[in-house]
ROMARBA-50001 format. One record per residue (C-alpha): x, y, z; residue number from 1. Coordinates in Angstrom, 3 decimals. Layout:
REM residues N
+----------+----------+----------+-----+
!       px !       py !       pz ! pos !
+----------+----------+----------+-----+
!        X !        Y !        Z ! NUM !
...
+----------+----------+----------+-----+
This chain:
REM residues 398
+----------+----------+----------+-----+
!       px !       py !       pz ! pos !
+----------+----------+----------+-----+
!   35.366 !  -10.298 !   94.587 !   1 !
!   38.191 !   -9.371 !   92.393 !   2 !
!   37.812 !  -12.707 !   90.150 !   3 !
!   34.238 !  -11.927 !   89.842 !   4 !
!   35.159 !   -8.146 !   88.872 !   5 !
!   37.320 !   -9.598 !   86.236 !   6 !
!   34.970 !  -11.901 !   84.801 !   7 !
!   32.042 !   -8.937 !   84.421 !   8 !
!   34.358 !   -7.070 !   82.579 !   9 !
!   35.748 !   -9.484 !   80.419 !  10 !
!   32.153 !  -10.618 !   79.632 !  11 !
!   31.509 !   -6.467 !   79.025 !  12 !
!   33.950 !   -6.755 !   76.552 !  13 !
!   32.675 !   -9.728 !   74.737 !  14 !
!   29.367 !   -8.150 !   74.552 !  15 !
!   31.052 !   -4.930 !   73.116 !  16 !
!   32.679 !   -7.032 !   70.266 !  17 !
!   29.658 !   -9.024 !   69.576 !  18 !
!   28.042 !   -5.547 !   69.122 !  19 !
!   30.641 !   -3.763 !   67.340 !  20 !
!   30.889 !   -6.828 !   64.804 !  21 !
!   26.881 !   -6.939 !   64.374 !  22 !
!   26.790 !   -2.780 !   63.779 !  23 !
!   29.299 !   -3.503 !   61.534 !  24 !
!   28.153 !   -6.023 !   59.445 !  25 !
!   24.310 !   -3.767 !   59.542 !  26 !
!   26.290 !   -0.832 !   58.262 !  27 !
!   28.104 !   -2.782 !   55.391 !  28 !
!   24.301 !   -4.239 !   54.157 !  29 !
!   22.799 !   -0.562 !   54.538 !  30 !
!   25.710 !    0.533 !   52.707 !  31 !
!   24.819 !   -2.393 !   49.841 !  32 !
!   21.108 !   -1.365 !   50.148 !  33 !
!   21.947 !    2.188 !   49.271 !  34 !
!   24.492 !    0.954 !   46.215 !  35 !
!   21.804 !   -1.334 !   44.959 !  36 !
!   19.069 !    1.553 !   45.530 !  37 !
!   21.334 !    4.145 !   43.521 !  38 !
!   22.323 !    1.770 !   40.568 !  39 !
!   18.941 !    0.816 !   39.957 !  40 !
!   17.380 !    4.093 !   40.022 !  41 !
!   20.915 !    4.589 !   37.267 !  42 !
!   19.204 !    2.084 !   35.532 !  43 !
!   15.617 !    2.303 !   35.426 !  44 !
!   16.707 !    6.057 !   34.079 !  45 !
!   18.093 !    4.929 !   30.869 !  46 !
!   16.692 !    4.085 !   27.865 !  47 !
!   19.023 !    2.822 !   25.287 !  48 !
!   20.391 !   -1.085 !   25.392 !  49 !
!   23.725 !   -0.360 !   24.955 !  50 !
!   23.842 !    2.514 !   28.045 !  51 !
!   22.240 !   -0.234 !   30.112 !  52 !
!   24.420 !   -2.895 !   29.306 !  53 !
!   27.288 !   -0.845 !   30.208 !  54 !
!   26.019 !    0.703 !   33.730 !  55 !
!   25.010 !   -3.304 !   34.074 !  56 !
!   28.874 !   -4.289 !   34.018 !  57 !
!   29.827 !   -1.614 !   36.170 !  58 !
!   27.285 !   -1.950 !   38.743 !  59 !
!   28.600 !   -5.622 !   39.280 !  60 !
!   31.889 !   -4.630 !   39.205 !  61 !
!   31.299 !   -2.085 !   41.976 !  62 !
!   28.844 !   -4.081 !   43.615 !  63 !
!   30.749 !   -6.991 !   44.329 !  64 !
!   34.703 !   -5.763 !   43.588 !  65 !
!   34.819 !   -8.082 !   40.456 !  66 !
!   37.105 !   -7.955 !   38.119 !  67 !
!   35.176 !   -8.406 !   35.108 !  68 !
!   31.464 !   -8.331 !   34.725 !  69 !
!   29.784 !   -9.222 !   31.434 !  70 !
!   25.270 !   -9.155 !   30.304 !  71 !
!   24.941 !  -11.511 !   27.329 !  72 !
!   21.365 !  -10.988 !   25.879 !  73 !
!   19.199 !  -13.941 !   24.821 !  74 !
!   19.516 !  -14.390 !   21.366 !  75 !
!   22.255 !  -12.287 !   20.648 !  76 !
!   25.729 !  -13.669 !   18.834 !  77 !
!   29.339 !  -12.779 !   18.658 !  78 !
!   30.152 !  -13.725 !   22.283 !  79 !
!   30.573 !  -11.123 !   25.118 !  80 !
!   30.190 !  -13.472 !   27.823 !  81 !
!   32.990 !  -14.679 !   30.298 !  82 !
!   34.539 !  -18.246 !   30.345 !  83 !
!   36.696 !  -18.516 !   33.381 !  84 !
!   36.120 !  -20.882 !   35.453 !  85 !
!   34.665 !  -19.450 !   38.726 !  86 !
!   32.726 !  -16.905 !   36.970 !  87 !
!   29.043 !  -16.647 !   38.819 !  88 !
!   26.067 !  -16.634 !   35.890 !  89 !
!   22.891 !  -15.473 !   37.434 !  90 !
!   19.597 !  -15.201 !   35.053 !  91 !
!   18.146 !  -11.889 !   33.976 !  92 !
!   14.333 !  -12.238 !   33.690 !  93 !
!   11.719 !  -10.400 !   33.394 !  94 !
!    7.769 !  -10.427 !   32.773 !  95 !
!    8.057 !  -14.355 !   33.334 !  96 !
!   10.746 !  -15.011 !   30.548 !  97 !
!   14.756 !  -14.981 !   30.476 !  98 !
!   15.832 !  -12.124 !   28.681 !  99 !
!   19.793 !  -12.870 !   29.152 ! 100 !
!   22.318 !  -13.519 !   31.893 ! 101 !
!   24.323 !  -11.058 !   34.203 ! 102 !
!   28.158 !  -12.806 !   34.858 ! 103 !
!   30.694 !  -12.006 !   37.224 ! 104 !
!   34.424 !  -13.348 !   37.539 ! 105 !
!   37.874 !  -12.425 !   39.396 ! 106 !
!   37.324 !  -10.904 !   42.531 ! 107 !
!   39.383 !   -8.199 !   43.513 ! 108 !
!   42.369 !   -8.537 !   46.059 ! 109 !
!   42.588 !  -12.068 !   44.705 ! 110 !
!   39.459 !  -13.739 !   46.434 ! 111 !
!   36.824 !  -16.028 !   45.514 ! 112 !
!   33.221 !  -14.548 !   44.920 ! 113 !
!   31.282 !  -15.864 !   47.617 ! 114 !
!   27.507 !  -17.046 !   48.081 ! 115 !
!   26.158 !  -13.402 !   49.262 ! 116 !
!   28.103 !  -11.795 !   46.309 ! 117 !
!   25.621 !  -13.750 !   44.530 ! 118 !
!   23.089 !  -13.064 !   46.178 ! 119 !
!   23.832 !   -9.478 !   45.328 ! 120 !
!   23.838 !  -10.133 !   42.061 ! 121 !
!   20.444 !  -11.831 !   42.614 ! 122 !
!   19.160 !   -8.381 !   43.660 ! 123 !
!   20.319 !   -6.437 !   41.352 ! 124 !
!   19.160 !   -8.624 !   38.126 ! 125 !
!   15.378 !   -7.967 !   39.050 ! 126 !
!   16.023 !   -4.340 !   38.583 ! 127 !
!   18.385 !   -4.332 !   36.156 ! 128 !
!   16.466 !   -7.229 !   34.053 ! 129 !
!   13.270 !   -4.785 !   33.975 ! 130 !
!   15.337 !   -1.953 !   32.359 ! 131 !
!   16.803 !   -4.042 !   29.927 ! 132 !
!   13.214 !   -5.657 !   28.905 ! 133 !
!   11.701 !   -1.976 !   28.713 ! 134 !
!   15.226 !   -0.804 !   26.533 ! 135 !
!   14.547 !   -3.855 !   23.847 ! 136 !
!   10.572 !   -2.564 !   23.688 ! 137 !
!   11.722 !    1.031 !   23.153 ! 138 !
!   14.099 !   -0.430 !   20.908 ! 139 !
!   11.483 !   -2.398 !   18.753 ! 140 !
!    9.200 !    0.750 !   19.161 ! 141 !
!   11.707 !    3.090 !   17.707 ! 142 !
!   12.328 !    0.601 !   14.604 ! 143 !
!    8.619 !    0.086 !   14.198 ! 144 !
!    8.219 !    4.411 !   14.135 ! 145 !
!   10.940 !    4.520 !   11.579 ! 146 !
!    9.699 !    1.584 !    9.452 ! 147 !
!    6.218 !    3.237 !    9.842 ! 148 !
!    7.851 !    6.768 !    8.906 ! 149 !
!    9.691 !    5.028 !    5.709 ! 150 !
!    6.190 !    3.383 !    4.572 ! 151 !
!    4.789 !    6.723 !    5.139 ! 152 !
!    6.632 !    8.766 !    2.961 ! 153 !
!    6.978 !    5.805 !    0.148 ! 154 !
!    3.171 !    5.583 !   -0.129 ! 155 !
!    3.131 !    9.896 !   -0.187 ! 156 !
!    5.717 !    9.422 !   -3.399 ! 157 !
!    3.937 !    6.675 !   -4.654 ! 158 !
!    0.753 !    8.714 !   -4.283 ! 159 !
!    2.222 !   11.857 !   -5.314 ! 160 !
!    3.891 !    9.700 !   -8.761 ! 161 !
!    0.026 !    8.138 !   -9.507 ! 162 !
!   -1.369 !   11.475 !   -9.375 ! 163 !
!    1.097 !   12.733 !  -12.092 ! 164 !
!    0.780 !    9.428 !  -14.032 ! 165 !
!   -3.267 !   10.492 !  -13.587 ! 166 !
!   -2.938 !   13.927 !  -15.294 ! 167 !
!   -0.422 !   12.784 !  -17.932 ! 168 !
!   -3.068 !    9.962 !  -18.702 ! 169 !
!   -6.159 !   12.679 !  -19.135 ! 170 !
!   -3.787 !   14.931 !  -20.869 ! 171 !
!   -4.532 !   11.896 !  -23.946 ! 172 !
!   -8.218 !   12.734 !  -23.836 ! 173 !
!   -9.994 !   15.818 !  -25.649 ! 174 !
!  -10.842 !   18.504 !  -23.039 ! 175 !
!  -13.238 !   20.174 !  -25.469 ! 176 !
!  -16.544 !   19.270 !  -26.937 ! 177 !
!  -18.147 !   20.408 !  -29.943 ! 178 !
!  -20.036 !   23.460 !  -29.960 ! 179 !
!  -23.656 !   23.905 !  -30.014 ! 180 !
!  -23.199 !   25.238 !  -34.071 ! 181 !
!  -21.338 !   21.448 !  -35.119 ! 182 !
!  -24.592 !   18.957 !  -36.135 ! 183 !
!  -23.640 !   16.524 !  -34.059 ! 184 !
!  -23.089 !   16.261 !  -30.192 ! 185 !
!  -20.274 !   13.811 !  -29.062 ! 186 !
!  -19.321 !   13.413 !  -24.768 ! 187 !
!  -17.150 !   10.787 !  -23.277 ! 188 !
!  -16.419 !   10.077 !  -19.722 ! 189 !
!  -13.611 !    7.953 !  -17.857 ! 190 !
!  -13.712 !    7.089 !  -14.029 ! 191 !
!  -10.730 !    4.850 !  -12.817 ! 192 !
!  -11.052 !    2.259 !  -10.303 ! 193 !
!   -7.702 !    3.504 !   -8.735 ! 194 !
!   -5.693 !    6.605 !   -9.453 ! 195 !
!   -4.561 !    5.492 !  -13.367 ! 196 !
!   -6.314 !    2.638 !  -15.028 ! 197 !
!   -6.305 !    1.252 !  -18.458 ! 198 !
!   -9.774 !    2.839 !  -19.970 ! 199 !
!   -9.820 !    5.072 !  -23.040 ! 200 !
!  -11.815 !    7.115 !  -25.557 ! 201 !
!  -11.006 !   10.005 !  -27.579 ! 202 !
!  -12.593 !   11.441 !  -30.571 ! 203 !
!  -11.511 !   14.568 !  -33.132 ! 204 !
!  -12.599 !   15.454 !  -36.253 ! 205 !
!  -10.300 !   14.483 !  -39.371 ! 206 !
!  -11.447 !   16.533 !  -42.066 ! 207 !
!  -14.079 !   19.047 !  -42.014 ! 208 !
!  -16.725 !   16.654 !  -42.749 ! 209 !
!  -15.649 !   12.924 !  -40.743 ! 210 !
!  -15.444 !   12.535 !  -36.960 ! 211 !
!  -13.170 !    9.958 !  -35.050 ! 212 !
!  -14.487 !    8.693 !  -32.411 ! 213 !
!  -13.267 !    5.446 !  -29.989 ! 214 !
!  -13.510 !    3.675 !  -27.059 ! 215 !
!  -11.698 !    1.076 !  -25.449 ! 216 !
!  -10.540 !   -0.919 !  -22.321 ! 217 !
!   -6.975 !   -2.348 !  -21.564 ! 218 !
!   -6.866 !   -5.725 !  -19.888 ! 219 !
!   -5.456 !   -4.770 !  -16.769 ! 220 !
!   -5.385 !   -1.628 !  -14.334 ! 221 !
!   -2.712 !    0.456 !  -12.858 ! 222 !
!    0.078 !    2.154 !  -14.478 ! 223 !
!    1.316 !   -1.004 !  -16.718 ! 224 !
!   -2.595 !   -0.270 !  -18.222 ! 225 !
!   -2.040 !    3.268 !  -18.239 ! 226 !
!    1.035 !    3.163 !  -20.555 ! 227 !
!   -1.032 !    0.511 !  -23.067 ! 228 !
!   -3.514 !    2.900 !  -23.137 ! 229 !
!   -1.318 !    5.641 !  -23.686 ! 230 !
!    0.251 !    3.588 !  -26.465 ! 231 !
!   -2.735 !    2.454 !  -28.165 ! 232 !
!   -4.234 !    6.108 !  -28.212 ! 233 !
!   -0.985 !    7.788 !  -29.699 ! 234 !
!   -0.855 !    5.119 !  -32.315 ! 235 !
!   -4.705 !    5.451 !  -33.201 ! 236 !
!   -4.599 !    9.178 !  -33.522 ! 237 !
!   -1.122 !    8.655 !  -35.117 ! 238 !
!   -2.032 !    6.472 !  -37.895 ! 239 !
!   -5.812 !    7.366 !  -38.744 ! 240 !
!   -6.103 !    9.882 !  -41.903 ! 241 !
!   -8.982 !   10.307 !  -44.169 ! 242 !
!   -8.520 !    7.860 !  -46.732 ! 243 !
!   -8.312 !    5.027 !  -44.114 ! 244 !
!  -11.260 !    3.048 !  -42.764 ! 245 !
!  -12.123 !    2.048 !  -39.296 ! 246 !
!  -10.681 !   -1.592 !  -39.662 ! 247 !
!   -8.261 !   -0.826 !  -41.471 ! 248 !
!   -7.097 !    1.275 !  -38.758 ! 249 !
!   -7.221 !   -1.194 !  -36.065 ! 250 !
!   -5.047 !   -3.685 !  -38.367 ! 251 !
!   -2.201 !   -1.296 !  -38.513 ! 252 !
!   -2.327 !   -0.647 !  -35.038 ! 253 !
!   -2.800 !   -4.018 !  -34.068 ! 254 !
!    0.219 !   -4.883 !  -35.767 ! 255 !
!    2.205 !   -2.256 !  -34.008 ! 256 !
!    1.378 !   -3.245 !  -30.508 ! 257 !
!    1.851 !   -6.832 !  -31.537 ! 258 !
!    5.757 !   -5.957 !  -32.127 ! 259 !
!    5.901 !   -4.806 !  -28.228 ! 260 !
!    5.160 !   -7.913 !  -26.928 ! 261 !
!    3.455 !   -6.039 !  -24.376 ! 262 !
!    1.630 !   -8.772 !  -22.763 ! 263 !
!   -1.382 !   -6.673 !  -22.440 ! 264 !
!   -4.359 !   -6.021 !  -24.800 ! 265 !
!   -6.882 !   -3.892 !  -25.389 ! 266 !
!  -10.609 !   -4.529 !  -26.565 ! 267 !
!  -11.920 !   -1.404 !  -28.935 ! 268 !
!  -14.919 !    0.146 !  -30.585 ! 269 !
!  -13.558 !    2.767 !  -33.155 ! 270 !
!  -15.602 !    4.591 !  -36.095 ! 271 !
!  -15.895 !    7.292 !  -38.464 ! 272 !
!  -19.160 !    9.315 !  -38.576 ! 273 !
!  -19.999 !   11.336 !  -42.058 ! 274 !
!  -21.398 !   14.621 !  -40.807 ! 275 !
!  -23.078 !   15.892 !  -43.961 ! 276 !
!  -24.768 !   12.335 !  -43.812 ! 277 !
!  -24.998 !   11.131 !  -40.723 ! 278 !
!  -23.459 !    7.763 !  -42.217 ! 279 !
!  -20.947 !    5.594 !  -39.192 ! 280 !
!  -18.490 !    2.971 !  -40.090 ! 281 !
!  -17.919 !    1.124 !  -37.260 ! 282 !
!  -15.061 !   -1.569 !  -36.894 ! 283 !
!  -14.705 !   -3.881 !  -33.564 ! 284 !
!  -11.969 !   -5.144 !  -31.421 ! 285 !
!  -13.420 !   -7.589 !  -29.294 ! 286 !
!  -15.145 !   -5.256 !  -27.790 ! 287 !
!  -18.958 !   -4.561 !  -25.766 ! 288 !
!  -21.810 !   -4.085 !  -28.148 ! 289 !
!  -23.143 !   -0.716 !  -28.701 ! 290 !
!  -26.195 !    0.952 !  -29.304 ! 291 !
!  -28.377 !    3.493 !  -30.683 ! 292 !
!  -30.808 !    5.233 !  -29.154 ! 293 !
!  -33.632 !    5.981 !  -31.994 ! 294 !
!  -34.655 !    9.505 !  -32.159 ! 295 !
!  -38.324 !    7.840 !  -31.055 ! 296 !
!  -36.416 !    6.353 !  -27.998 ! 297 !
!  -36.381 !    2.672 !  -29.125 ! 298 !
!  -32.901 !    1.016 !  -28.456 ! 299 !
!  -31.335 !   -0.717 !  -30.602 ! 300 !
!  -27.999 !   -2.955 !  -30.023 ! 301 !
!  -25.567 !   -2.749 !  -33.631 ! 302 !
!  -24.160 !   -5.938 !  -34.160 ! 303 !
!  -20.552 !   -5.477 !  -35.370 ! 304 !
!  -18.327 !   -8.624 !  -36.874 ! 305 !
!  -16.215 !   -9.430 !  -34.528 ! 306 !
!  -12.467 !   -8.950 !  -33.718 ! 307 !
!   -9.610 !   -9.494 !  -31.680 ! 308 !
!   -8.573 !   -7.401 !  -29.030 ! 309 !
!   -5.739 !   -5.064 !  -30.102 ! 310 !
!   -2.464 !   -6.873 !  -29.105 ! 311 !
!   -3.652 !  -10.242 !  -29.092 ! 312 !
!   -2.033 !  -11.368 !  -32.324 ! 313 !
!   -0.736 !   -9.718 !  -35.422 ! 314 !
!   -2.121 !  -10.006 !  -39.178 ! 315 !
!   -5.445 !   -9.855 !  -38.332 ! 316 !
!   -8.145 !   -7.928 !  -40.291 ! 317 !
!  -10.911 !   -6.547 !  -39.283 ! 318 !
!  -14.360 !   -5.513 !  -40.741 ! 319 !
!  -15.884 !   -2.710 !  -41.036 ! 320 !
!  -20.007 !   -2.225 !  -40.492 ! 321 !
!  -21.992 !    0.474 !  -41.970 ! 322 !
!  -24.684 !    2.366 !  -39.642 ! 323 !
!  -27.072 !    5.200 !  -40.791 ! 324 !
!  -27.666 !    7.590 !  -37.497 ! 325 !
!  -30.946 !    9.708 !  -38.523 ! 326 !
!  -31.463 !   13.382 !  -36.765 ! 327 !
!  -32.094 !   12.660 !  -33.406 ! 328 !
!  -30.621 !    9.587 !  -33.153 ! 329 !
!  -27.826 !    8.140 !  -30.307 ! 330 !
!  -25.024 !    6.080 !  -30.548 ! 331 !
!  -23.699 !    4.572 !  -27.023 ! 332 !
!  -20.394 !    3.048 !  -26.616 ! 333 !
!  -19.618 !    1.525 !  -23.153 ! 334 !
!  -16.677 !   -0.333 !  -21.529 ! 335 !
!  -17.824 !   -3.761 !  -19.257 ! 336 !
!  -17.052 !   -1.504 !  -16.176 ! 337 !
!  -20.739 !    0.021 !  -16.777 ! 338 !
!  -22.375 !   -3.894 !  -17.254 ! 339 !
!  -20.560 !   -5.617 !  -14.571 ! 340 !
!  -20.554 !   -3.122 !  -11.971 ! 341 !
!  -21.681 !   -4.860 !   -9.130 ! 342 !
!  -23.554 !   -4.243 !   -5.751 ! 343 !
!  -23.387 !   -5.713 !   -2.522 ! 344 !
!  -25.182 !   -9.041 !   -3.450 ! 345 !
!  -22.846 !   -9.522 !   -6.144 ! 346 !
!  -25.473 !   -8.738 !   -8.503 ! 347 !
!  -23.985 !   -7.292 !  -11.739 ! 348 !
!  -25.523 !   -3.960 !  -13.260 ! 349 !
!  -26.221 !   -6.239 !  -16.873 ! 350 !
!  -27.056 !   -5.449 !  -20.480 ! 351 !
!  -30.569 !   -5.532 !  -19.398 ! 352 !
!  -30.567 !   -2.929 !  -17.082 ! 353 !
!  -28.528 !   -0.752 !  -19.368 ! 354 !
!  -30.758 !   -1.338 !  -22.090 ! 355 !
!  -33.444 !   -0.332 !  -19.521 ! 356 !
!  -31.407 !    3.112 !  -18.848 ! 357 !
!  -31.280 !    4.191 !  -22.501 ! 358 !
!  -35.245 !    3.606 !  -23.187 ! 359 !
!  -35.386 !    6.709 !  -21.173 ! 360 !
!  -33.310 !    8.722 !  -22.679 ! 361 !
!  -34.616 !   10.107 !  -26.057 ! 362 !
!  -34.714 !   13.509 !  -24.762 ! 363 !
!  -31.181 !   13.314 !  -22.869 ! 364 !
!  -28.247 !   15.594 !  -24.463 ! 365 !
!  -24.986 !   13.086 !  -24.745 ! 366 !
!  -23.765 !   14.396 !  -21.474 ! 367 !
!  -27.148 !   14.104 !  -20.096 ! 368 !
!  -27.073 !   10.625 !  -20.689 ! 369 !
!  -23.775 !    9.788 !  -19.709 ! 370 !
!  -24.128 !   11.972 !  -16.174 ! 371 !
!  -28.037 !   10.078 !  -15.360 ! 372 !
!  -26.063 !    6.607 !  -16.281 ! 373 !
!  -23.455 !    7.113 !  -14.000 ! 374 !
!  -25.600 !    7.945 !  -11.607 ! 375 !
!  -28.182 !    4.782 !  -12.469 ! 376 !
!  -24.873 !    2.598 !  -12.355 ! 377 !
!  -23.593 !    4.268 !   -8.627 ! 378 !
!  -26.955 !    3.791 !   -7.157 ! 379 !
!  -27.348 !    0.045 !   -8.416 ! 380 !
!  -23.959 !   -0.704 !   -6.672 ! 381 !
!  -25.541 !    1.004 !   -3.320 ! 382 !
!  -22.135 !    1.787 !   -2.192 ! 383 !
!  -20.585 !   -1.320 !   -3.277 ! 384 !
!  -16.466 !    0.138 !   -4.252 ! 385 !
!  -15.914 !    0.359 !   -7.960 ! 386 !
!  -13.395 !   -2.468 !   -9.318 ! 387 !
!  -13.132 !   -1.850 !  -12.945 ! 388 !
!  -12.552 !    1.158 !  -14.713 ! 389 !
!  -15.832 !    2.929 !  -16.172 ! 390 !
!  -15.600 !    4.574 !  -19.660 ! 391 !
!  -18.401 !    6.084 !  -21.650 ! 392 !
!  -18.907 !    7.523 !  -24.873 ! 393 !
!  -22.665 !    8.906 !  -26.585 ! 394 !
!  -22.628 !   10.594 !  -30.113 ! 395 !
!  -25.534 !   12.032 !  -31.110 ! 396 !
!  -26.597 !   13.494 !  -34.622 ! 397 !
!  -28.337 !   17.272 !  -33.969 ! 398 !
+----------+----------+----------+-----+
């Protein structure tokens, strides 16, 4: 009885260290749970990369006592990672695709890291991996809001800068028109395709009895127009004075922009009217024909010897056409923004249809006629956008 005694105990106190050793090892993988709980919830917190990566060395390090600890990103240079031999490497992934790798090396108390340290580590990439992934999004996000921010305010400045370079360009236009006591009614329009284009007209009287009048159109758009068109019109009004003729004009300022180089050109309709008379010389720069309305309403196109655009080439001379406008009569000067307007179909507005216009417009004031051909043009292109400039110009003789 006593050697059976003995043996129930000792097998009591087998089953006690089997149990003590199994509570034990239960508490130390709660107590792993709960680390790997807290650092992830550490991590899925943060925000920024280089937090993460940072928590992510010290969470192995306190995870599984090692030494060093070291995240290497995919695609990222300049090293970071560990080389000692021994080191575990366990993959960071996430949404299906390796984002980096999560090392480990050097044990602490001089042991090796075992297989359930990395299984550990296993654990904790998944959560860790995620919050890295989501880091590099908010990462791109933030670069995409400043990039977006940048491009915001440079298009602002740029459209701020075009709507200055807009008003400095109409400040080269007349902003009056005769009044109802002159004998002879003169409007002009321009409507840019985009903020500044390379359209023009003006018109001023140079003596009390001769009118100046021109129209033109720059071969390209934008502000590299603009400042042609500026150019031309300073050296037109510049240079013209009363004993000067319409082509004669053109050659000297021809010649000018010829010295520029500018790489740019400008086709042009320029004349001089004779208000006592109601006599027009005309000279052409390789421009759109014109026409007169007849004070009967029949339309008439003036056929001007042709020139060169200004710019094109220097020592050129131009001709000069004389034109008698009777009371009553129109003329109409036009850049090809009017005839080749087009509409949806690809149609273009034409001579034809212009010609059309102006057989109904015998009665029209000058700005009557410019406002109703707008109009005509804008409901031909049926809401087709505008791609070249539009610039207009009707004298008529009271």
């Amino acid at each position: 009885m006593a050697i059976a005694g003995w043996i129930a105990g000792a097998l009591g106190l087998g089953a006690a260290a089997v149990l003590w050793a199994r509570n034990r090892r239960l508490a130390a993988q709660v107590k792993q749970s709960d680390m790997l709980f807290e650092l992830s919830s550490q991590m899925y917190s943060a925000t920024l990369k280089q937090v993460l990566l940072q928590q992510g060395a010290e969470a192995v390090k306190r995870l599984v006592h090692a030494e060093k600890a070291a995240i290497t990103l995919a695609g990222e240079t300049g090293g970071g990672g560990l080389d000692e031999t021994g080191a575990i490497s366990v993959p960071l992934t996430a949404r299906g695709r390796q984002i980096g790798v999560l090392q480990a090396a050097g044990k602490r108390g001089g042991s090796a890291l075992t297989a359930a340290d990395r299984e550990l580590l296993d654990k904790l990439s998944g959560p860790l991996a995620l919050a890295l992934d989501n880091a590099l999004l908010h990462e791109v996000s933030e670069e995409s809001v400043n990039e977006l921010q940048l491009a915001t305010a440079l298009k602002e400045r740029l459209e701020s800068e075009l709507q200055i370079a807009g008003s400095i360009q109409l400040s080269f236009l007349p902003t009056t028109m005769p009044s109802a006591n002159e004998p002879f009614d003169v409007c002009a329009l321009l409507k840019s395709a985009k903020e500044v284009g390379g359209d023009f007209y003006n018109f001023f009287k140079i003596d009390d009895d001769h009118l100046f009048f021109t129209l033109g159109d720059v071969s390209d758009k934008g502000i590299p127009a603009a400042l042609f068109m500026a150019m031309t019109l300073s050296l037109l009004k510049g240079k013209m004075h009363p004993e000067l003729s319409p082509g004669e004009l053109l050659k000297k300022v021809n010649d000018e922009l010829c010295l520029d180089n500018a790489q740019l050109f400008a086709t042009i309709v320029c004349g001089v009217l004779q208000i006592s008379t109601g006599e027009a010389v005309l000279s052409d720069g390789g421009h759109c024909t014109p026409y007169v309305v007849k004070a009967g309403g029949e339309v008439l196109p003036i056929r001007l010897a042709k020139g060169i655009p200004l710019g094109s080439f220097p020592d050129f001379t131009y001709k000069d056409v004389k034109l008698q406008l009777e009371r009553g009569d129109k003329l109409v000067i036009y850049t090809d923004g009017i005839t080749e307007a087009e509409n949806a179909r690809q149609e273009q507005y034409s001579t034809g249809r212009l010609q059309q216009f102006l057989t109904q417009t015998k009665d029209y004031s000058s700005a009557e006629i410019i406002d109703a051909l707008l109009m005509d043009v804008f409901m031909f292109a049926d809401g087709a956008p505008q791609s070249d400039d539009i610039a207009v110009l009707c004298l008529t003789r009271r």
